[in-house]
N, C-alpha and C positions, 0 to 999 in steps of 0.2 A: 348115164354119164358118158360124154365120147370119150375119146380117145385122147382131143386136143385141152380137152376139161381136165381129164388127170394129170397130165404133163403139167400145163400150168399149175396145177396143185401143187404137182410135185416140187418145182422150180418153185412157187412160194414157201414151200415148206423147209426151204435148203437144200434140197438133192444140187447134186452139180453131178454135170453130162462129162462123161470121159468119151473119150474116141478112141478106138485102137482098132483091133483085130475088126472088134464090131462096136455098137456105142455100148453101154451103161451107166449106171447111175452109181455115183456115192453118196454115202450118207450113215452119220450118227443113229444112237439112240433120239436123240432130242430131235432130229430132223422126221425121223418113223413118227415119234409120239405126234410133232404137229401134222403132217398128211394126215395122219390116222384124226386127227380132231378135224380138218378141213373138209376131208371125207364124211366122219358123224354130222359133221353141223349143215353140211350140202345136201345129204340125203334128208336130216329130221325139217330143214327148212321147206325142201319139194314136199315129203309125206304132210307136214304142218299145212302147205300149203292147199292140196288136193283134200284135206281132210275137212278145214273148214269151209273149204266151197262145198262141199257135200253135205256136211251138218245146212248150212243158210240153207240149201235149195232145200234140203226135207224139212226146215222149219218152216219156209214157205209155202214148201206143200200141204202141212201140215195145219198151217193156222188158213189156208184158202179153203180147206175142207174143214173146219169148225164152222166160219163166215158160212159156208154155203149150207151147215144143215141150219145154223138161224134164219138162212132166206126161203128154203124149205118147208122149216113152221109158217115165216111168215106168210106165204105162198099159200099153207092149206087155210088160214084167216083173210084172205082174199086182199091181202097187204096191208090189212089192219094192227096186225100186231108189232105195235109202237116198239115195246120191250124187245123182240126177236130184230126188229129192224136195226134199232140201239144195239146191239149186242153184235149186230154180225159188222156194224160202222167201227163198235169198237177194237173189234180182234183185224180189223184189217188195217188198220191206223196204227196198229201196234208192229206192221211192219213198217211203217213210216218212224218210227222211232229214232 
């Protein structure tokens, strides 16, 4: 989170900017409690987001290396086997979902 991300946090959450000797911020309880919620819900929404792009990619890794041991069977059946060929059409369709 930069710099200018928690400012504006802060400034939404009610802080108000003093100026004097140097700047600071005031602010309530009730101003802390909302930064403190705009902060939780900014981090769990980035972690949310980084987390299911990592579950998709190893599910697709995942169901690519099923598909590929059915083309494998079918492979050692000299691409006869109708079932193995069915099967690896199916789990890769089921990323089309």
């Amino acid at each position: 989170m930069t710099k200018e991300e928690v400012i504006a946090m802060a400034r939404e959450a009610g802080f108000m900017l003093r100026s004097g000797g140097s700047d600071w911020w005031e602010c309530f309880d009730e101003e802390i409690e909302s930064f403190a919620r705009l902060v939780r819900n900014d981090v769990f929404n980035k972690y949310t987001h980084l987390w299911l792009t990592r579950i998709k990619g190893a599910v697709k890794a995942e169901r690519e290396a099923c598909a590929k041991v059915c083309d494998d069977i079918d492979a050692e059946y000299g691409g006869e086997d109708v079932l193995a060929t069915w099967c690896a059409k199916a789990i890769r369709a089921r990323g089309s979902v």
